[in-house]
Every structure is written in structure tokens, then in C-alpha cells.
N, CA, C and O atoms as CSV, one atom per row, in Angstrom:
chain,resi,resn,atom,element,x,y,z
A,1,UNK,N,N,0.832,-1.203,0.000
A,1,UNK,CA,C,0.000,0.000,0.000
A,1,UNK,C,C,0.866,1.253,0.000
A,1,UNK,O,O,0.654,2.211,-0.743
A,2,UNK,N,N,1.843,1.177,0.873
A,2,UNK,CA,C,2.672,2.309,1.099
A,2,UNK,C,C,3.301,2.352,-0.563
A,2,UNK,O,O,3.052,3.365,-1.216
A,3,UNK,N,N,4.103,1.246,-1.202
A,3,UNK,CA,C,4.561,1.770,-2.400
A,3,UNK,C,C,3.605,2.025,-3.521
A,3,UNK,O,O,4.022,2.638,-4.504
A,4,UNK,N,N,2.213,1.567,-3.467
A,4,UNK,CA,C,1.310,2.558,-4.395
A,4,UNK,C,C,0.838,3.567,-4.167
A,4,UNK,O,O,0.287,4.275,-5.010
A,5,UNK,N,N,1.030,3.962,-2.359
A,5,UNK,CA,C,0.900,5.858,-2.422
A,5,UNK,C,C,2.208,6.514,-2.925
A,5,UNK,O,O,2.219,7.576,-3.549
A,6,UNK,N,N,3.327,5.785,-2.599
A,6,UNK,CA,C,4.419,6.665,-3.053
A,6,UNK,C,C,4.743,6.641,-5.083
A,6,UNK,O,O,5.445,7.292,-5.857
A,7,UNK,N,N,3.937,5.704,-5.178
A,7,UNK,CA,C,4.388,5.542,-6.902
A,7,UNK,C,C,2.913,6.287,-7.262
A,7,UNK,O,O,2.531,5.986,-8.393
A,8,UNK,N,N,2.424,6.778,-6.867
A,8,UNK,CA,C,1.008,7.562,-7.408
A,8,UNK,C,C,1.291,9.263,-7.118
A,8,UNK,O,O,0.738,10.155,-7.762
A,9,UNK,N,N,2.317,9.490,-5.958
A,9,UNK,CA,C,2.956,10.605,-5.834
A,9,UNK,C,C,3.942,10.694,-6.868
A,9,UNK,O,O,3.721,11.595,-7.678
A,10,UNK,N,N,4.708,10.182,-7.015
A,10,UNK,CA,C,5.555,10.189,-7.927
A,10,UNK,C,C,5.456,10.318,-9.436
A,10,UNK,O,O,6.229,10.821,-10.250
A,11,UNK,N,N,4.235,9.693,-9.578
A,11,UNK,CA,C,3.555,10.205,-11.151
A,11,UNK,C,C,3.084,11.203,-11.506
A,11,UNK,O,O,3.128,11.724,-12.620
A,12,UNK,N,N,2.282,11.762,-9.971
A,12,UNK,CA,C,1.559,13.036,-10.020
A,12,UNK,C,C,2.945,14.085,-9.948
A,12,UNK,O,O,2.446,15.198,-10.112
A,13,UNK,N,N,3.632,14.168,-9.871
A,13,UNK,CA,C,5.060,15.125,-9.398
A,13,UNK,C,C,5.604,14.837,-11.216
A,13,UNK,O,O,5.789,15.848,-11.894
A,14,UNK,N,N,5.721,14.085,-11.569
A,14,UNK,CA,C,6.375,13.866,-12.733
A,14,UNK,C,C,5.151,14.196,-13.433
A,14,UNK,O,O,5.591,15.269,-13.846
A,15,UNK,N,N,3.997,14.161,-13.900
A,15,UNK,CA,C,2.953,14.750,-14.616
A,15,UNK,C,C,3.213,16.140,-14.505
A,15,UNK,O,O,3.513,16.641,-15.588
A,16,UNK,N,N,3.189,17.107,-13.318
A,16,UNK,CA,C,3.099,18.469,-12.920
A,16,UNK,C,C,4.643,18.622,-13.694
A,16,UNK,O,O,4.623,19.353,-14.684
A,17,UNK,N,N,5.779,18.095,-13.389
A,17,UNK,CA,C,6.707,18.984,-14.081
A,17,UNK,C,C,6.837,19.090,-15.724
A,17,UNK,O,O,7.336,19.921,-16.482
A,18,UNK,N,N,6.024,17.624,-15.928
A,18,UNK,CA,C,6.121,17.657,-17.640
A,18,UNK,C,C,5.007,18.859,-17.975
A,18,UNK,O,O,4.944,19.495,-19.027
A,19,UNK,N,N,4.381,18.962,-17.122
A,19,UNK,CA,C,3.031,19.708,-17.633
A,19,UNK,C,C,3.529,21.787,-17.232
A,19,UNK,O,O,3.015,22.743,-17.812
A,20,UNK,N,N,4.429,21.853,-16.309
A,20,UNK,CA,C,5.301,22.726,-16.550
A,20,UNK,C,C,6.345,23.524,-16.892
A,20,UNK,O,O,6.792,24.646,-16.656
A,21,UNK,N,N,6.626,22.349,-17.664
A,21,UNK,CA,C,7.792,22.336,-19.061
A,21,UNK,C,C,7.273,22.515,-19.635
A,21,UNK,O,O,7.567,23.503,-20.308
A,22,UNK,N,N,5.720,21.628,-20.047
A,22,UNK,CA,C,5.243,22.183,-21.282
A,22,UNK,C,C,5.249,23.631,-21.389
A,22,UNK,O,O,6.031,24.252,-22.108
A,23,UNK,N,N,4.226,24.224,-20.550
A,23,UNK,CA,C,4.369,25.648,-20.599
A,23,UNK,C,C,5.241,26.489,-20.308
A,23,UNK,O,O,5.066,27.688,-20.519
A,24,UNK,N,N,6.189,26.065,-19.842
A,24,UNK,CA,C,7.228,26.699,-20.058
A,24,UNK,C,C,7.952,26.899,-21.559
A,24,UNK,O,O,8.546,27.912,-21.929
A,25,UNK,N,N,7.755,25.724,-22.288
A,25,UNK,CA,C,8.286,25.660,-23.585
A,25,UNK,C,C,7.548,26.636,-24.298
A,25,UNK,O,O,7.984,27.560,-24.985
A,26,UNK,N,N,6.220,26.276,-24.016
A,26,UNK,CA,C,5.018,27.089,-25.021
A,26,UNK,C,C,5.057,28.728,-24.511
A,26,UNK,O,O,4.559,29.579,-25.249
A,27,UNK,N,N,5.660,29.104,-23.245
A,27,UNK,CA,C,5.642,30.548,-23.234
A,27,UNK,C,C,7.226,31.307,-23.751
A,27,UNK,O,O,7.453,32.473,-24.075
A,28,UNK,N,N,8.139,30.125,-23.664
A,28,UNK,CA,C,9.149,30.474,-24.505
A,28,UNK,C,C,8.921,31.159,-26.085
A,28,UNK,O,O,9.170,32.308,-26.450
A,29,UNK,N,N,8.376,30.049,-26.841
A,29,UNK,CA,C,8.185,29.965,-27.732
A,29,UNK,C,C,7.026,31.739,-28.286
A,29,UNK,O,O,7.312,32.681,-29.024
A,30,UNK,N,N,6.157,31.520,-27.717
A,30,UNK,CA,C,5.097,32.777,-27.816
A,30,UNK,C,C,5.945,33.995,-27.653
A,30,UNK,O,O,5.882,34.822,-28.562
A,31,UNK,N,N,6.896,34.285,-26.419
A,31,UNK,CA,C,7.653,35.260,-26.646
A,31,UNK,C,C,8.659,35.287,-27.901
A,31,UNK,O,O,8.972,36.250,-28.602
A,32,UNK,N,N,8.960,34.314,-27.956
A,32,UNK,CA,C,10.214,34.474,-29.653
A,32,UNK,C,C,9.380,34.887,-30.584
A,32,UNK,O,O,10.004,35.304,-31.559
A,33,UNK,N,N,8.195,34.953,-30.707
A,33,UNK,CA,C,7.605,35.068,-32.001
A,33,UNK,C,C,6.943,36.652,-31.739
A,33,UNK,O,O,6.546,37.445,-32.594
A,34,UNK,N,N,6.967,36.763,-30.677
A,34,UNK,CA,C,6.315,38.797,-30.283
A,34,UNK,C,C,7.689,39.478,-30.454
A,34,UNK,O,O,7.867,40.614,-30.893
A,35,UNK,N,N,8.625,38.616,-30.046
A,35,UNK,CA,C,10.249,39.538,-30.149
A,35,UNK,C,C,10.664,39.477,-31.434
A,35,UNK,O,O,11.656,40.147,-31.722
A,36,UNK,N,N,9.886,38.518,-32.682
A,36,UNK,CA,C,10.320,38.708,-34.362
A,36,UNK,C,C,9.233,39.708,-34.488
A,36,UNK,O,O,9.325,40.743,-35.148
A,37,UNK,N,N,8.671,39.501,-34.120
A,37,UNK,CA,C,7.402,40.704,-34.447
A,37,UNK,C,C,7.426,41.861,-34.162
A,37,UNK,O,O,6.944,42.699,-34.925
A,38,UNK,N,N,7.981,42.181,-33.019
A,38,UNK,CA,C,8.252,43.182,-32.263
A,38,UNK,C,C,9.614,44.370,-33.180
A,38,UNK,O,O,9.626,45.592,-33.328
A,39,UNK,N,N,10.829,43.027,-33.717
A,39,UNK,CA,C,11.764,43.860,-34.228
A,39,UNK,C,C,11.771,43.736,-35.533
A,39,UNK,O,O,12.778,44.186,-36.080
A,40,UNK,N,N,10.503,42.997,-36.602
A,40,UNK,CA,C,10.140,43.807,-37.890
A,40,UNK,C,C,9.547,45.181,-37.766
A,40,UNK,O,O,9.857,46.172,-38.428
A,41,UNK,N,N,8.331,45.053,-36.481
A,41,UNK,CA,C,7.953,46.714,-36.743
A,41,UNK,C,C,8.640,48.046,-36.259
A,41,UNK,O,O,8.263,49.217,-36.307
A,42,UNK,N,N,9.822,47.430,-35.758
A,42,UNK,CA,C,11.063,48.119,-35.095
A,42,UNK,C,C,11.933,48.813,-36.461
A,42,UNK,O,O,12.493,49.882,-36.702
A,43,UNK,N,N,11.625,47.276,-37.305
A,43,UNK,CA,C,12.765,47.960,-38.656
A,43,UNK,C,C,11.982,48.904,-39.597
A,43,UNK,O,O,12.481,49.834,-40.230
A,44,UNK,N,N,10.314,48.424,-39.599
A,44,UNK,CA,C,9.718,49.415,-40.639
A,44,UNK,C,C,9.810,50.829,-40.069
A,44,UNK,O,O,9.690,51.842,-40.758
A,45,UNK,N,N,10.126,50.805,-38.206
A,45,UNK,CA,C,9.669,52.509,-37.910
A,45,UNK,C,C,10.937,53.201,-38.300
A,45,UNK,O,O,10.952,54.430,-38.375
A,46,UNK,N,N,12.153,52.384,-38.589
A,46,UNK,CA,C,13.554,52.802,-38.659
A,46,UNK,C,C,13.699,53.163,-40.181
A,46,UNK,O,O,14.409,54.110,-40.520
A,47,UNK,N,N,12.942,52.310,-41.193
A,47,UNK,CA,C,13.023,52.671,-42.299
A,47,UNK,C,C,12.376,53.970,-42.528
A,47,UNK,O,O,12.846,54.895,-43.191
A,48,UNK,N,N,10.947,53.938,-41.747
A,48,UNK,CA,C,10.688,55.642,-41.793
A,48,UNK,C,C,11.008,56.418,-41.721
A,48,UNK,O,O,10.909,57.366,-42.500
A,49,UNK,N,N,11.769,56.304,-40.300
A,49,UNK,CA,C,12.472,57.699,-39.625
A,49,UNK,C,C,13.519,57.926,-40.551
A,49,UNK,O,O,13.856,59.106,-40.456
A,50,UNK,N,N,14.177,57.330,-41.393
A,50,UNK,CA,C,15.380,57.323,-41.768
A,50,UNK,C,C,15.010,58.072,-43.250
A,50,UNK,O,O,15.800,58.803,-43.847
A,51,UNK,N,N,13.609,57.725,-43.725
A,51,UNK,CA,C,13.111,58.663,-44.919
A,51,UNK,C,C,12.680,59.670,-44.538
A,51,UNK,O,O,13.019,60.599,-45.272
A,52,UNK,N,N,12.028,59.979,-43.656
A,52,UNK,CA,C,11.300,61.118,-43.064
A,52,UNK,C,C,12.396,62.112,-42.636
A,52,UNK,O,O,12.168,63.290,-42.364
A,53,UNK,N,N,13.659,61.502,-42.601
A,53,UNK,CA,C,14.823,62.545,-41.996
A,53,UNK,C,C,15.395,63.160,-43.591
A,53,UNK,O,O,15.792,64.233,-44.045
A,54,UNK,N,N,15.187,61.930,-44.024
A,54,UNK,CA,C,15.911,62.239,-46.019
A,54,UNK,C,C,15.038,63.874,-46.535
A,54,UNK,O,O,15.455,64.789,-47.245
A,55,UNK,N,N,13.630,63.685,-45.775
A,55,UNK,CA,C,12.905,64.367,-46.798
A,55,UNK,C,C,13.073,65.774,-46.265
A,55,UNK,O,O,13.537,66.778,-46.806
A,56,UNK,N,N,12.519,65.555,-44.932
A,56,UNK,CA,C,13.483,66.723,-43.817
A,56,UNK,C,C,14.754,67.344,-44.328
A,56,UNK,O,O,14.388,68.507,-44.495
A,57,UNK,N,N,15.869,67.299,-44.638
A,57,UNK,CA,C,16.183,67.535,-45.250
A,57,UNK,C,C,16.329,68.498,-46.590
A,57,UNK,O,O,16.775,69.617,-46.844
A,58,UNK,N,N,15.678,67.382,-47.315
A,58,UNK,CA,C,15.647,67.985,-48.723
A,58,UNK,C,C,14.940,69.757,-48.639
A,58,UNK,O,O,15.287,70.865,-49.049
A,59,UNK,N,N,13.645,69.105,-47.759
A,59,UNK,CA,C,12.919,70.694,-47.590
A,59,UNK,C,C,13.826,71.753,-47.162
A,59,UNK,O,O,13.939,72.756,-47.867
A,60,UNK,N,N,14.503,71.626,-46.045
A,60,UNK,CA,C,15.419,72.298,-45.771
A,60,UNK,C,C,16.077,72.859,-46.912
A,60,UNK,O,O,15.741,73.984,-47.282
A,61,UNK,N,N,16.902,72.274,-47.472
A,61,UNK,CA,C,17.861,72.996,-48.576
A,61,UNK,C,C,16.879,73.242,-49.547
A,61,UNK,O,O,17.560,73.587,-50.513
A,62,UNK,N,N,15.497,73.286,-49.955
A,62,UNK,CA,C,14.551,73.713,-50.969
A,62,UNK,C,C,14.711,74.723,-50.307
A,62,UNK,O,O,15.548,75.419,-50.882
A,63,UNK,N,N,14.229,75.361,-49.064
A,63,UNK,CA,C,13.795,76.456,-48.376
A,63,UNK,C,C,15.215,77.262,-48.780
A,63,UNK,O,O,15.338,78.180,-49.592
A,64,UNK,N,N,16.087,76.722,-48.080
A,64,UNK,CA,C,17.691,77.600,-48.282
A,64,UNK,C,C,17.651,78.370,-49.551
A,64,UNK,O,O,17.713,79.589,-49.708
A,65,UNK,N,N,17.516,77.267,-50.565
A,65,UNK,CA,C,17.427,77.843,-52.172
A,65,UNK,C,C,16.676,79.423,-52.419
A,65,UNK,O,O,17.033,80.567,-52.700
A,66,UNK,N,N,15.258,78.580,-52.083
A,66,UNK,CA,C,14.454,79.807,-51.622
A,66,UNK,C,C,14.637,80.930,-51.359
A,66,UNK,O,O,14.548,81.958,-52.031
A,67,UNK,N,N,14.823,80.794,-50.647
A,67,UNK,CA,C,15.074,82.326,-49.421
A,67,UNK,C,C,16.246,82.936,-50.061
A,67,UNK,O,O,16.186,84.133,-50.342
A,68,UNK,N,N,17.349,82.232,-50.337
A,68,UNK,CA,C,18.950,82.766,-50.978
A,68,UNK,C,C,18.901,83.342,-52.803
A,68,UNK,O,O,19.873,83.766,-53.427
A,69,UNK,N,N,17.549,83.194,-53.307
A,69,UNK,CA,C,17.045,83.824,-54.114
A,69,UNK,C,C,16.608,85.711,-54.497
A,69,UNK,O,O,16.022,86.010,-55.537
């Protein structure tokens, strides 16, 4: 009796850690895929800023032209 309470503990302990690996795996996983996600829309805001500074710019020296007219 005693070794089928201790082998029924022992399954239940080994169930709970597989079953918190699992989720552990599965919340691994969910974050890797918000952190690819996260640093494509990281690169599109970089591609913006990086045109939005181009165009910035350009106006600038339109205006210079301008005015030095």
C-alpha cells in the first residue's frame, strides 16, 4: 500500500513537471515570435524615420534655395 501511495505521488510530481515544461516551452516559444514581431515593426519605424529625416532635409535645402534667391 505504502509503495502505491508513493508511486502515485511520484507520477503526479512527474505529470506536474512535464506539464510545466510544457508551458514553459510554449511561453518560450510565444515570446520568440512577439520579439520577431516586435523587431520587424522596429525595422519598418527605422526605415521611416530614416526617410522622413531624407525628406526633412531635402525641404530644408529647398527652403535655403528659396530664401537665398
Amino acid at each position: 500500500m505504502k509503495n502505491q501511495l508513493l508511486s502515485s505521488q511520484n507520477y503526479q510530481n512527474d505529470d506536474f513537471r512535464k506539464r510545466h515544461q510544457a508551458e514553459l516551452q510554449r511561453r518560450f516559444v510565444d515570446l520568440q515570435f512577439k520579439r520577431s514581431e516586435l523587431e520587424k515593426q522596429l525595422k519598418r519605424v527605422n526605415e521611416v524615420l530614416f526617410s522622413l529625416g531624407r525628406e526633412m532635409e531635402q525641404h530644408l535645402t529647398y527652403d535655403h534655395l528659396i530664401s537665398d534667391s
